[in-house]
Backbone as CSV, one residue per row, in Angstrom:
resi,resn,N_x,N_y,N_z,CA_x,CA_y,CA_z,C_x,C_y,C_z
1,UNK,-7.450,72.272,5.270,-7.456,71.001,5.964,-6.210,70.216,5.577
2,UNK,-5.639,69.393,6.464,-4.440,68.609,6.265,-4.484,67.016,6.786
3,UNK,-4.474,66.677,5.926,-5.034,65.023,6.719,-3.556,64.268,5.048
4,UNK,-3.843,62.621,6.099,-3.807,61.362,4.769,-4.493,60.867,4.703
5,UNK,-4.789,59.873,3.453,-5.695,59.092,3.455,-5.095,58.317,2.417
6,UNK,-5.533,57.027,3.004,-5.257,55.740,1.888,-6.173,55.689,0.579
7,UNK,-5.355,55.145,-0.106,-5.603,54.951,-1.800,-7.376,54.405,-1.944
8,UNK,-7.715,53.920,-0.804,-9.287,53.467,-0.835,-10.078,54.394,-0.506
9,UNK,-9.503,55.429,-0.085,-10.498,56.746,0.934,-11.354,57.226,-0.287
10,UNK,-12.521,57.025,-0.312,-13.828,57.738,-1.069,-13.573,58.861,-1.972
11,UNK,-12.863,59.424,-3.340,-12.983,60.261,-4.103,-14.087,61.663,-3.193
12,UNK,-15.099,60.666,-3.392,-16.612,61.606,-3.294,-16.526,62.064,-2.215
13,UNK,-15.730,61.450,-1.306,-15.884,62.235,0.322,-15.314,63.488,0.252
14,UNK,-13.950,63.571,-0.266,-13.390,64.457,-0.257,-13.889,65.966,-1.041
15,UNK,-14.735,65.431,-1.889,-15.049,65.962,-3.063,-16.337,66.932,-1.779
16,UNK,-16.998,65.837,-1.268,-18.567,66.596,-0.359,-17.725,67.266,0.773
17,UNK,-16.582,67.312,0.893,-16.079,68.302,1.797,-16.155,69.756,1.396
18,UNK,-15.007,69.243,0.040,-14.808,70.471,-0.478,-16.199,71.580,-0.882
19,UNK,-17.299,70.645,-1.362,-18.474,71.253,-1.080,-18.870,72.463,-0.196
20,UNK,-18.232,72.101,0.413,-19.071,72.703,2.028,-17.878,74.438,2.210
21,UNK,-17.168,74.464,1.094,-16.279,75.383,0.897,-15.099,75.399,2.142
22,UNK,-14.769,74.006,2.132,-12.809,73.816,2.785,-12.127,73.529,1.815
23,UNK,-10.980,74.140,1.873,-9.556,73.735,0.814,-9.473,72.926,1.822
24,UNK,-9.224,71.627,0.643,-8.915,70.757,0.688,-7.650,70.002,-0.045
25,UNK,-6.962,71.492,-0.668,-5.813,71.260,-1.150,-4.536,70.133,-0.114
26,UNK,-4.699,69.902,1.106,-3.703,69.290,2.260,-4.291,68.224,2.471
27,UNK,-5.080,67.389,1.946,-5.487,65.838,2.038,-4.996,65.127,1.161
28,UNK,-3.464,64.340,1.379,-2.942,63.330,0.888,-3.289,62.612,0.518
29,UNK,-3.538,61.866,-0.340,-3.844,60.524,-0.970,-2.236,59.346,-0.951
30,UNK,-2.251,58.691,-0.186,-0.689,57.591,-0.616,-1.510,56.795,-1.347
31,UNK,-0.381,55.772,-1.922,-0.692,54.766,-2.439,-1.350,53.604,-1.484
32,UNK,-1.183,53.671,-0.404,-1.381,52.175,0.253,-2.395,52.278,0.908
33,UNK,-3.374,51.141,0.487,-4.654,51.137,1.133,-4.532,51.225,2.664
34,UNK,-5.428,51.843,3.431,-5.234,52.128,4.671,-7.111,51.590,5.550
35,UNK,-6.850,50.849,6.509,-7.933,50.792,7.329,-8.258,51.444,8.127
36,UNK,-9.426,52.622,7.980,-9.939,54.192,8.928,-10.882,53.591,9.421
37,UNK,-10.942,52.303,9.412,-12.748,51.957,10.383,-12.494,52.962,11.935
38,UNK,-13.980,53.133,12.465,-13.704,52.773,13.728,-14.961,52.738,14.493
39,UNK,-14.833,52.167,15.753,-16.267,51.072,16.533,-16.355,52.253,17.723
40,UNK,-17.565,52.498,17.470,-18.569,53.147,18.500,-19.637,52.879,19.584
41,UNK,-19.581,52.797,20.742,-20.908,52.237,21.106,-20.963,53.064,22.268
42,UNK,-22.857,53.444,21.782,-23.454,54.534,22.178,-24.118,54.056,23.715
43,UNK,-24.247,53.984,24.978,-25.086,53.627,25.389,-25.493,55.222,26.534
44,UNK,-26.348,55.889,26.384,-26.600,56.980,27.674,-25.931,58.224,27.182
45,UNK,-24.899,58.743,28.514,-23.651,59.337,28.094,-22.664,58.823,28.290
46,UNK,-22.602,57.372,27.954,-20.995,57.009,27.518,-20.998,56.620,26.112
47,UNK,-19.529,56.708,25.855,-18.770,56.016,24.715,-17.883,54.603,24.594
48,UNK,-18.217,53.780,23.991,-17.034,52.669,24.219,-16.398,52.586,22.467
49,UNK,-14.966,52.055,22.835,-14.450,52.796,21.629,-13.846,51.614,21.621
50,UNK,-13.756,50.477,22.231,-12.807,49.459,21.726,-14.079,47.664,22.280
51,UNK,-12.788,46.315,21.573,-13.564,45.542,22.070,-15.318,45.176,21.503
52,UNK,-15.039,45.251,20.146,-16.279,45.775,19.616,-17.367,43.990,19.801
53,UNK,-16.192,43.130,19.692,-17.145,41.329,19.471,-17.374,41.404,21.293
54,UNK,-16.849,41.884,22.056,-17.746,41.750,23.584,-18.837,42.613,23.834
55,UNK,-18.751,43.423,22.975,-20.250,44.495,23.133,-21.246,43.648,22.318
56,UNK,-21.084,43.043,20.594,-22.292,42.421,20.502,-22.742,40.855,21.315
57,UNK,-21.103,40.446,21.322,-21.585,38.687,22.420,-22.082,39.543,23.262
58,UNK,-22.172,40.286,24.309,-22.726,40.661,25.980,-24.097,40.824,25.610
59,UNK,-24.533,41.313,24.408,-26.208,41.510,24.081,-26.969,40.328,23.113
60,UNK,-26.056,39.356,23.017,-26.488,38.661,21.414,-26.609,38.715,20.767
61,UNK,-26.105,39.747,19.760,-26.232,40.324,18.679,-25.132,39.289,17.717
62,UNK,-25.796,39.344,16.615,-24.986,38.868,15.297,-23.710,39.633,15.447
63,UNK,-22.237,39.321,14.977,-21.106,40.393,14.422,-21.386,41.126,13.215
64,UNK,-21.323,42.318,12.851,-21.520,42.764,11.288,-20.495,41.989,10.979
65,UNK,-20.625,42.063,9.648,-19.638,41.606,8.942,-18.689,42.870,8.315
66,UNK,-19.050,43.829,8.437,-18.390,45.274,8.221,-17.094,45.647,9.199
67,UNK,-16.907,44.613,10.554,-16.378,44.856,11.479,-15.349,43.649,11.149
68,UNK,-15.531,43.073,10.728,-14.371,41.521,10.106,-13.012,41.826,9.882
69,UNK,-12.091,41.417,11.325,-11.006,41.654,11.214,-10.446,43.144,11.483
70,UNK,-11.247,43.734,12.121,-10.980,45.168,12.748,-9.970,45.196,14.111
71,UNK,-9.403,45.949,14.157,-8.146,45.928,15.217,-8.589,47.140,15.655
72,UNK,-8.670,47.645,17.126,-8.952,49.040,17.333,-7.262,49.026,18.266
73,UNK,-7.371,51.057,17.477,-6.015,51.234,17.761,-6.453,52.276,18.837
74,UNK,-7.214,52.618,18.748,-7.787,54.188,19.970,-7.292,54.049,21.222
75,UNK,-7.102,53.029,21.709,-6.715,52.941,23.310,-5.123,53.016,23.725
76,UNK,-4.589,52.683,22.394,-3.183,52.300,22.641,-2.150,53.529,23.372
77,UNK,-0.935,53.709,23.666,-0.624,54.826,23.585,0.476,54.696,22.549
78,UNK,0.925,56.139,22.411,1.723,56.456,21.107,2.923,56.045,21.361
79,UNK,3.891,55.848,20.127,5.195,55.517,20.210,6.130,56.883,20.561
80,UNK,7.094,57.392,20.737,7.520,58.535,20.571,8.385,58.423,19.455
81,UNK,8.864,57.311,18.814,9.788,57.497,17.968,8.909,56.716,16.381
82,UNK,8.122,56.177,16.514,7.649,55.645,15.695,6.444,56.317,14.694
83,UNK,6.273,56.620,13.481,5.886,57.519,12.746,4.489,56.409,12.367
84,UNK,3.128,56.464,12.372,2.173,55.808,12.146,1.689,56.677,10.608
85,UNK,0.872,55.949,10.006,0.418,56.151,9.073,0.184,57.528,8.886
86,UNK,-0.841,57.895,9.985,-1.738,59.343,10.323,-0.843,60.203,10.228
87,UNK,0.568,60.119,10.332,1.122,61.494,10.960,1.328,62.556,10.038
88,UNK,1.289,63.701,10.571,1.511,64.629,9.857,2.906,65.250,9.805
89,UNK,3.876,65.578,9.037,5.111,65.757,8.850,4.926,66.954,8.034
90,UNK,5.864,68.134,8.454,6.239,69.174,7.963,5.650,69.389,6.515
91,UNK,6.420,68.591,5.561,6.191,67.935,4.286,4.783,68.399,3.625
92,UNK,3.664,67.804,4.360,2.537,67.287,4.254,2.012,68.622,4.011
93,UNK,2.251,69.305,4.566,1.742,71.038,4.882,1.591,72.100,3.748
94,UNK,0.920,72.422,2.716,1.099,72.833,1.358,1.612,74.225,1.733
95,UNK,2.774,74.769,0.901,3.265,76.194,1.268,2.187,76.956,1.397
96,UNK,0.997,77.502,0.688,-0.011,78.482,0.908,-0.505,78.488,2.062
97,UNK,-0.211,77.378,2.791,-0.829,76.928,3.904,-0.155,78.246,5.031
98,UNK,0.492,78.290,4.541,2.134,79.391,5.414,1.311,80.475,5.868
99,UNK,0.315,80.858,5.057,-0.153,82.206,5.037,-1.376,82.370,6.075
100,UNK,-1.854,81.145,6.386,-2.750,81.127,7.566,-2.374,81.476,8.356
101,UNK,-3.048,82.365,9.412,-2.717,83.406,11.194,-3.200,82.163,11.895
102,UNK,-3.714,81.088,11.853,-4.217,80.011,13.135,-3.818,78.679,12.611
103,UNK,-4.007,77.864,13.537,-3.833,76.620,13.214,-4.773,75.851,14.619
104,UNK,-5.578,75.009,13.840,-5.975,74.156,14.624,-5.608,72.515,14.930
105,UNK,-5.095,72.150,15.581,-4.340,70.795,15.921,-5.208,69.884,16.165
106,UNK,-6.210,68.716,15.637,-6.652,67.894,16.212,-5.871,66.213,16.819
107,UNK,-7.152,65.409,17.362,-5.931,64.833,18.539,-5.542,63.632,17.465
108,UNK,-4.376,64.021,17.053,-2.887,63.170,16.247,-2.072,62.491,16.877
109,UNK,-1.281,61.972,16.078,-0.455,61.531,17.183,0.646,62.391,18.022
110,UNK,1.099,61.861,18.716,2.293,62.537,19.377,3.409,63.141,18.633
111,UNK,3.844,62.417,17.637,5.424,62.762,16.716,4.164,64.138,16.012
112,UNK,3.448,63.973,15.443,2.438,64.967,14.819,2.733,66.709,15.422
113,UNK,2.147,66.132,17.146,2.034,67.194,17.491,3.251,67.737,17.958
114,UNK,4.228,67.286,18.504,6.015,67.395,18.565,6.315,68.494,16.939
115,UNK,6.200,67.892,16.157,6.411,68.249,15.039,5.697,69.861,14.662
116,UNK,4.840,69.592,14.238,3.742,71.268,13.798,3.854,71.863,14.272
117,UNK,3.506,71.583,15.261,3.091,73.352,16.504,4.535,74.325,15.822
118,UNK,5.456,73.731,16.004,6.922,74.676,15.796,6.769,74.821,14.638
119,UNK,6.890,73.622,13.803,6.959,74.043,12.325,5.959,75.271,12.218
120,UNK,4.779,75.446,12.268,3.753,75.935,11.804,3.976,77.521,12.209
121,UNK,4.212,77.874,13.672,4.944,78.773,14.197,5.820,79.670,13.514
122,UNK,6.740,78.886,13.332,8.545,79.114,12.811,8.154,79.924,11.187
123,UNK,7.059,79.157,10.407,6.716,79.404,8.591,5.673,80.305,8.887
124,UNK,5.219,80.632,9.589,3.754,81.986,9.134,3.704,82.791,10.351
125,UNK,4.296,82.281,11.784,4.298,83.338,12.704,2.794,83.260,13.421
126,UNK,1.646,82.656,12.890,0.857,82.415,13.293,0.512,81.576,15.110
127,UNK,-0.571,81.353,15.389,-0.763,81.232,16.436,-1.655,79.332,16.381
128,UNK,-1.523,78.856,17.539,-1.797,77.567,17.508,-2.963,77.226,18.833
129,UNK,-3.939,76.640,17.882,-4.850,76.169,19.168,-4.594,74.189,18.895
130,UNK,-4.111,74.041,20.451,-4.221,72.225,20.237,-5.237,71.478,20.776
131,UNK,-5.164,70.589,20.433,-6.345,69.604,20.832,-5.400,68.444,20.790
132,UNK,-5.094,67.911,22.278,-4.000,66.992,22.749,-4.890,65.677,22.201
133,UNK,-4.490,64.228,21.972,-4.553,63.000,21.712,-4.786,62.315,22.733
134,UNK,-5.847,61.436,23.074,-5.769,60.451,24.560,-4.377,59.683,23.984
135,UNK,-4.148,59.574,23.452,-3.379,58.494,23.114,-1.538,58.832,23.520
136,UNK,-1.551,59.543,23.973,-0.636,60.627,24.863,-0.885,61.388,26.094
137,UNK,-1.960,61.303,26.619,-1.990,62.334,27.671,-2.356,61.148,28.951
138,UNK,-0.831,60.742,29.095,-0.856,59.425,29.951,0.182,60.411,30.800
139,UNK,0.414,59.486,32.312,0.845,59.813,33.098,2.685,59.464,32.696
140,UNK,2.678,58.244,31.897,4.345,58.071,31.533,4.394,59.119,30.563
141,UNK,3.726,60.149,29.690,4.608,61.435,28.768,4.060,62.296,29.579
142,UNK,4.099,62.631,31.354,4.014,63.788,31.621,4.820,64.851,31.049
143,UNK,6.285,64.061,31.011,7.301,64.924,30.338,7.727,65.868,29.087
144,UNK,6.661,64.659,28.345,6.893,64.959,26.720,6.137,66.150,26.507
145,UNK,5.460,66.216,27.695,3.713,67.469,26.871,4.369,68.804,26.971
146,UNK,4.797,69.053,28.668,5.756,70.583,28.239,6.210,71.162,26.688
147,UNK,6.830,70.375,26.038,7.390,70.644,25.223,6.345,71.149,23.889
148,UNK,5.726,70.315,23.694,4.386,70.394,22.959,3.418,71.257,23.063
149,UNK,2.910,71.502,24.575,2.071,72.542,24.656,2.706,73.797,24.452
150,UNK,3.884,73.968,24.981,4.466,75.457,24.956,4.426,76.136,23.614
151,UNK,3.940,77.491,23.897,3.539,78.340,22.661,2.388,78.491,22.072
152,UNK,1.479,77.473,22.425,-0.187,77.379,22.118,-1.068,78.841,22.528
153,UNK,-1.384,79.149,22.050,-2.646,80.035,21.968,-3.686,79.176,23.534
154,UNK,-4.062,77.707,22.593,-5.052,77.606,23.650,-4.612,75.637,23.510
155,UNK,-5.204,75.395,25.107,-5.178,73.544,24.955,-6.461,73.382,25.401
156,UNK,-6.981,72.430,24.626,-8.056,72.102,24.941,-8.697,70.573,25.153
157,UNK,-8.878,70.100,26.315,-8.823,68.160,26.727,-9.984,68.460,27.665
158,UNK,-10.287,67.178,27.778,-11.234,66.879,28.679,-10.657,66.445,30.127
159,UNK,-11.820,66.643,30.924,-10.450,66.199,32.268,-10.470,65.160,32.477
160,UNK,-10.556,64.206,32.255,-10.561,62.398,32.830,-9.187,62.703,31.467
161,UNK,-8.880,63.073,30.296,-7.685,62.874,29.882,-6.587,63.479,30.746
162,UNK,-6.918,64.567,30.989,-5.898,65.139,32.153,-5.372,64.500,33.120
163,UNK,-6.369,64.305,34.290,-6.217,64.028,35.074,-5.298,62.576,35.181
164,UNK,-5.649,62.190,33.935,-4.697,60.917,33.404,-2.862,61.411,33.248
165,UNK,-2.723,62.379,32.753,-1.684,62.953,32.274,-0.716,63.568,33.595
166,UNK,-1.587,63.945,34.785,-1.060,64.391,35.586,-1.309,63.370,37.277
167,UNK,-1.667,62.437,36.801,-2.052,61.228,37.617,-0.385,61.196,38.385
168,UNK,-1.018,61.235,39.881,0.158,60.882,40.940,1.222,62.093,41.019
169,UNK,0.324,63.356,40.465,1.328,64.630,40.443,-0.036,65.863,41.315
170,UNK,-1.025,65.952,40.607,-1.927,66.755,40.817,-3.401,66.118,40.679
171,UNK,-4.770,66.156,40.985,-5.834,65.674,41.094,-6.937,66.762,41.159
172,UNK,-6.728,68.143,41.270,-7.525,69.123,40.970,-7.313,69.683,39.925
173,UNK,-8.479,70.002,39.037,-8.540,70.319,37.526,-8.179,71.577,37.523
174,UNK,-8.260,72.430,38.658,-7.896,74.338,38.178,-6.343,74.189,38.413
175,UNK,-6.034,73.002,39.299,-4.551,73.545,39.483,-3.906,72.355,38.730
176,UNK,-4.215,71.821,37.560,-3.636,71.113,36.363,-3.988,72.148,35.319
177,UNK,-4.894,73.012,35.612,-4.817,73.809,34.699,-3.718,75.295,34.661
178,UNK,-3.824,75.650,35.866,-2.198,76.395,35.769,-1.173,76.397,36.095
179,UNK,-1.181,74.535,36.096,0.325,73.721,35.578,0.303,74.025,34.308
180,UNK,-0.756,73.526,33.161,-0.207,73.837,31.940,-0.008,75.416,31.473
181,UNK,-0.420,76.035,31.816,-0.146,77.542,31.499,0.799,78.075,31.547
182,UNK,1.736,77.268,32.769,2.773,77.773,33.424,3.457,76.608,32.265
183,UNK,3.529,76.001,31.567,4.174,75.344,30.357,4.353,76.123,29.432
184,UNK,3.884,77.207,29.360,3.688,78.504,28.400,2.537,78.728,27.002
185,UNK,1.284,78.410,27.818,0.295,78.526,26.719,-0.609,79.241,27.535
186,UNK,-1.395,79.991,27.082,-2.467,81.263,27.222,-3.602,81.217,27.579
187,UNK,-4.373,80.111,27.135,-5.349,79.660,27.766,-5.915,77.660,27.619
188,UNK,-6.452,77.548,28.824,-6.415,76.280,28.710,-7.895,76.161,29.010
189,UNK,-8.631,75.134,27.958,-10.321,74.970,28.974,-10.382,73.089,28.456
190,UNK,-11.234,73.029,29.253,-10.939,71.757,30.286,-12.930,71.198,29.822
191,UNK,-13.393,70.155,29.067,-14.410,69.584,28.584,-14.766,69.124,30.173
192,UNK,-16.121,69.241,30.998,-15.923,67.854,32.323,-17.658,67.754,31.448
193,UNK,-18.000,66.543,31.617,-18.517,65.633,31.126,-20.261,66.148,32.142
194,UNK,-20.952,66.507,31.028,-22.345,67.066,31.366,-22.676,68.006,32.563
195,UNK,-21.183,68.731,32.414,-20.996,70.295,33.415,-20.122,71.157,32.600
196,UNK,-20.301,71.311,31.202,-20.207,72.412,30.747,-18.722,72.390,30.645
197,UNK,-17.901,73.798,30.659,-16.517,73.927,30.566,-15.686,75.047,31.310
198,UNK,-15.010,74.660,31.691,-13.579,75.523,32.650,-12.743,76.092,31.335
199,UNK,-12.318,77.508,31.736,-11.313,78.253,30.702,-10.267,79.107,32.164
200,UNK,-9.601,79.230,32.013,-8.698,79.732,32.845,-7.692,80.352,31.778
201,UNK,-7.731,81.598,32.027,-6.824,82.752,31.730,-5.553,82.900,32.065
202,UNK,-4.248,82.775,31.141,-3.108,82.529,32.265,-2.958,84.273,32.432
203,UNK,-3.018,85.195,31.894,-3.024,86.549,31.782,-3.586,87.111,33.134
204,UNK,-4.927,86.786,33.485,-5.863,87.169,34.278,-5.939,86.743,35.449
205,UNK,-5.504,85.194,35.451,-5.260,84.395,36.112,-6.581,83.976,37.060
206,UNK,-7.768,84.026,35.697,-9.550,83.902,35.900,-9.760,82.789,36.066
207,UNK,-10.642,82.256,36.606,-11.227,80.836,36.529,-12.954,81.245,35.998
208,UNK,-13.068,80.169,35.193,-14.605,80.908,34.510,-15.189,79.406,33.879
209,UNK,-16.262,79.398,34.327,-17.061,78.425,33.926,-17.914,78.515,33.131
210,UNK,-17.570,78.184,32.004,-18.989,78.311,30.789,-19.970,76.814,30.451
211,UNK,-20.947,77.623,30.439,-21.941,76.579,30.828,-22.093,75.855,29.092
212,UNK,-22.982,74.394,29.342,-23.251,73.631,28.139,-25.222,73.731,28.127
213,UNK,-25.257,73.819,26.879,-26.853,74.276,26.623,-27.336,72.670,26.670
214,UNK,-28.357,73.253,27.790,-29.323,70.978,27.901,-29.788,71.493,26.748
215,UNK,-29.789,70.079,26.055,-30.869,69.571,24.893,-30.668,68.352,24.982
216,UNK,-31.476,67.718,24.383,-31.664,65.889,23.912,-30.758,65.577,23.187
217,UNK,-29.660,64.622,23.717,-28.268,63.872,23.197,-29.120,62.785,22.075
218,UNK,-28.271,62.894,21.344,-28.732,61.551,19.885,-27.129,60.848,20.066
219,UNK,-26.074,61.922,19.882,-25.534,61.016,19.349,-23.778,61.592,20.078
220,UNK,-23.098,61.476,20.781,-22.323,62.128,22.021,-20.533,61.633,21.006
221,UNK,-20.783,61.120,19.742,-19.519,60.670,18.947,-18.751,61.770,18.259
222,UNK,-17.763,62.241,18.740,-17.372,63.806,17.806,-17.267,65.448,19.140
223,UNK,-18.120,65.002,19.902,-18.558,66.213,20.580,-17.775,67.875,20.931
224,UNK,-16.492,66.374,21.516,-15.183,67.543,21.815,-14.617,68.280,20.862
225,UNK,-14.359,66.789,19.806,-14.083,67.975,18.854,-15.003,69.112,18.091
226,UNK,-16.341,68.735,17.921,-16.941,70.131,17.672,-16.837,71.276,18.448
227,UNK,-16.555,70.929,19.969,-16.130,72.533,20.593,-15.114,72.697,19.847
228,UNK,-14.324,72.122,19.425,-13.064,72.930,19.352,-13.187,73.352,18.129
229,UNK,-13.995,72.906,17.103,-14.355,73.708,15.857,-14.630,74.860,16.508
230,UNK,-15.694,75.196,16.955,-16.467,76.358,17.545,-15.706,77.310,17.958
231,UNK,-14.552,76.629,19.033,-14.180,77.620,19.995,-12.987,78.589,18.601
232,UNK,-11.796,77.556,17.998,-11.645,77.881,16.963,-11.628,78.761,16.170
233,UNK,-13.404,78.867,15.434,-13.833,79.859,14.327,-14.124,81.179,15.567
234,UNK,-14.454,81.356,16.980,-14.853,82.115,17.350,-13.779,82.848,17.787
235,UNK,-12.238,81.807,18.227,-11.364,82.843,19.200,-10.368,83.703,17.219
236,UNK,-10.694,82.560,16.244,-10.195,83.629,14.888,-11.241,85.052,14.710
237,UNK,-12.490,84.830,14.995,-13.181,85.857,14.340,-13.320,86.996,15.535
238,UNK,-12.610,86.873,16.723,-12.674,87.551,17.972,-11.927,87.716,19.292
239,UNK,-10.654,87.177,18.545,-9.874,86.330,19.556,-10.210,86.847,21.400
240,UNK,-11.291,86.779,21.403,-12.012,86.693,22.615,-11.800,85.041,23.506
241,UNK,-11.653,84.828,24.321,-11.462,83.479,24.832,-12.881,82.846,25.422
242,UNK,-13.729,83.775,25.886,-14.854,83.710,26.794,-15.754,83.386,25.267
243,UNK,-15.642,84.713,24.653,-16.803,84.303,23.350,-16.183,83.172,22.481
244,UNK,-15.129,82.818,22.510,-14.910,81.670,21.679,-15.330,80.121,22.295
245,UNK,-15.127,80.387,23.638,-16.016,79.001,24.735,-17.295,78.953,24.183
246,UNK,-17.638,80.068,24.228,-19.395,80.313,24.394,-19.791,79.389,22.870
247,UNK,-18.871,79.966,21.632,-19.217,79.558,20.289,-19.106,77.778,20.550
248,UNK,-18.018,77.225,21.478,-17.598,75.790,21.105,-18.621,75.346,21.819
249,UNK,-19.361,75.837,22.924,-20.414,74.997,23.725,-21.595,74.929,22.736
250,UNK,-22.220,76.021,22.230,-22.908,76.054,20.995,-22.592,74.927,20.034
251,UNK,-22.036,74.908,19.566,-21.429,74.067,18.385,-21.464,72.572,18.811
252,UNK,-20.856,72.306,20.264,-20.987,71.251,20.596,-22.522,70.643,21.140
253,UNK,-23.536,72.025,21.347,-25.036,71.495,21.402,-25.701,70.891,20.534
254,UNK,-24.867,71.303,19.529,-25.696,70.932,18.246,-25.352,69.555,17.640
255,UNK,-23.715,69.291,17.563,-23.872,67.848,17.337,-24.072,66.793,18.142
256,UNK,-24.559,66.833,19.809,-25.590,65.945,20.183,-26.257,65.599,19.698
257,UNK,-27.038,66.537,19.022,-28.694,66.523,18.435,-28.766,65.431,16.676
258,UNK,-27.381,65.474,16.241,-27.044,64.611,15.482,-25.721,64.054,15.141
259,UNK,-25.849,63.167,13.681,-24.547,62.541,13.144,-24.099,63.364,12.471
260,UNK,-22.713,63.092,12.005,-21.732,63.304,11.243,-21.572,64.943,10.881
261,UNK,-20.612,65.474,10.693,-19.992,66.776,10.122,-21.580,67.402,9.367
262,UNK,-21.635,67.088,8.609,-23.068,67.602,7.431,-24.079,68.142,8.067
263,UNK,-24.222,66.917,9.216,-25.139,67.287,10.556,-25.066,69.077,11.260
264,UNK,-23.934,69.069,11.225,-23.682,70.737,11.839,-23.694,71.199,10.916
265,UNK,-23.109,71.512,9.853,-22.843,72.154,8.674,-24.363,72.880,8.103
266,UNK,-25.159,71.797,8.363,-26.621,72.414,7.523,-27.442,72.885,8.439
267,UNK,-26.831,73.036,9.624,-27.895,73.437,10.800,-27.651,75.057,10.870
268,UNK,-29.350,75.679,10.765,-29.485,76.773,10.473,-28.586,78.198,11.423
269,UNK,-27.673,78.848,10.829,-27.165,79.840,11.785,-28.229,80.215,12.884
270,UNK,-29.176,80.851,12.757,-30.152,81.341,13.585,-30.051,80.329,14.667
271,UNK,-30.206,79.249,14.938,-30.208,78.067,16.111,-29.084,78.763,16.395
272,UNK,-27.746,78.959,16.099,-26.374,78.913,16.761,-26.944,80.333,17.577
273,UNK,-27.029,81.257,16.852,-27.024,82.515,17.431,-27.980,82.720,18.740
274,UNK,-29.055,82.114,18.683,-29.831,81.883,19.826,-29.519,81.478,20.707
275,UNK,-28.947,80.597,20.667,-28.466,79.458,22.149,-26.731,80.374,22.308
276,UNK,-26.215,80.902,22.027,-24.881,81.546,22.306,-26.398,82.934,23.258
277,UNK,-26.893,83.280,22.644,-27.864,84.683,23.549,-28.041,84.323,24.667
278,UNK,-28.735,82.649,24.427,-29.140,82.634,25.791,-27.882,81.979,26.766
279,UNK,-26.843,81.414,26.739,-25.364,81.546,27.243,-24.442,81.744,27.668
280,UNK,-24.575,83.190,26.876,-23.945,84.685,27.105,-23.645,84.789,28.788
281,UNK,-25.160,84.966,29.310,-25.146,85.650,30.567,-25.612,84.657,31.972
282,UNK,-25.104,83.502,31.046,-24.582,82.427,32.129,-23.267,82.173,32.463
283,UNK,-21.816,82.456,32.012,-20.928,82.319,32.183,-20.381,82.972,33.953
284,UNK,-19.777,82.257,34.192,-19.637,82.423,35.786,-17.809,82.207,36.548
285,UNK,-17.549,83.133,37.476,-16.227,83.362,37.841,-16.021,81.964,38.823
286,UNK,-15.034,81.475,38.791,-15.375,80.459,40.115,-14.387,80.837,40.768
């Protein structure tokens, strides 16, 4: 794992990671206290991620006081030249790290992802799955993403980010999807929002719809990125593209059903393996 974290970030957190058996040798500590809050609000299947004192004034709710002086940065878009706290820089990357065959990219900032993909490439020869940033996949860096995606293994966004990214160019999701392919990455699958997931093959040049397992949503905060855990551990242990969907839809069934990382972590293999069975032989050509 490769992250920063400010001088206030929880000892113990890091510590209940490492638990769970991740090197955690690539989590920075700086000196300067850093503010990681961030505001959630659950209602159905949406998310609201900013604007947190008009969600409790609109219901009457008291303000926590936990929220005092919170700035949400989630909506903004990225600088291209400007280096934010979060970013990850070459630097940051512990040499042993070199020796890893994958890399998984979560959504960073822009200079982040500009940066790694090559670095990471260039030092181990390895292969890269990304997970693009809303905070970039705007219609003003249509330009910037070419550059970024090219060489990926796999991209993986939801389409209301897309469709953002390619706004006033393209408006159908299969053929934004082999726009990016044709950027030079291998496979691209596409999150659409309580219909499961699109993977398109640039090789095959397949369109394939893998389905999402119904169960009872608790908690819809994290989701995407648990596919992409899933898809991830499945396209390393198989570099299968179809069975690695199948693993991230799995993965992502499960943290509906609850909170936080720990939440998946302790949830019994047997559940995973079941719901990938029954899955399997739903996947469909479109």
């Amino acid at each position: 794992m490769i992250s920063r974290v400010g001088s206030n970030y929880p000892q113990e957190w890091i510590k209940s990671i490492a638990d769970f058996g991740f090197d955690t040798a690539g989590i920075s500590r700086k000196t300067e206290e850093i503010d990681a809050r961030r505001f959630y609000a659950i209602k159905g299947d949406q998310v609201a991620i900013d604007n947190p004192q008009k969600y409790f004034s609109d219901r009457s709710l008291p303000f926590p006081k936990e929220l005092l002086g919170y700035s949400s940065e989630q909506t903004r878009l990225d600088n291209r030249k400007t280096a934010s706290f979060f970013t990850i820089k070459p630097e940051d990357v512990p040499p042993d790290y070199y020796n890893a065959g994958f890399l998984l990219i979560c959504p960073l900032d822009y200079i982040t992802h500009s940066l790694i993909p090559v670095f990471f490439r260039a030092k181990s020869g390895g292969e890269v799955i990304l997970h693009p940033s809303r905070s970039y996949l705007n219609a003003s860096f249509y330009y910037d993403f070419p550059p970024i995606a090219r060489g990926a293994a796999a991209v993986i966004a939801s389409e209301r980010h897309l469709l953002n990214l390619f706004m006033g160019r393209l408006d159908d999701i299969w053929e934004i999807m082999e726009a990016i392919v044709d950027f030079g990455v291998r496979f691209v699958v596409v999150s659409k929002q309580d219909e499961g997931y699109l993977l398109y093959d640039s090789q095959s040049r397949q369109r394939l719809i893998i389905p999402s397992y119904c169960c009872e949503s608790v908690d819809l905060v994290g989701v995407e990125s648990a596919f992409c855990g899933g898809f991830f551990a499945g396209y390393v242990s198989h570099r299968d593209p179809v069975r690695a969907a199948l693993m991230g839809s799995v993965t992502a069934s499960i943290k509906v059903q609850g909170s936080t990382p720990r939440y998946i972590l302790n949830a019994l293999p047997e559940l995973a393996r079941a719901r990938l069975d029954v899955l399997q032989d739903q996947v469909r050509v479109c």
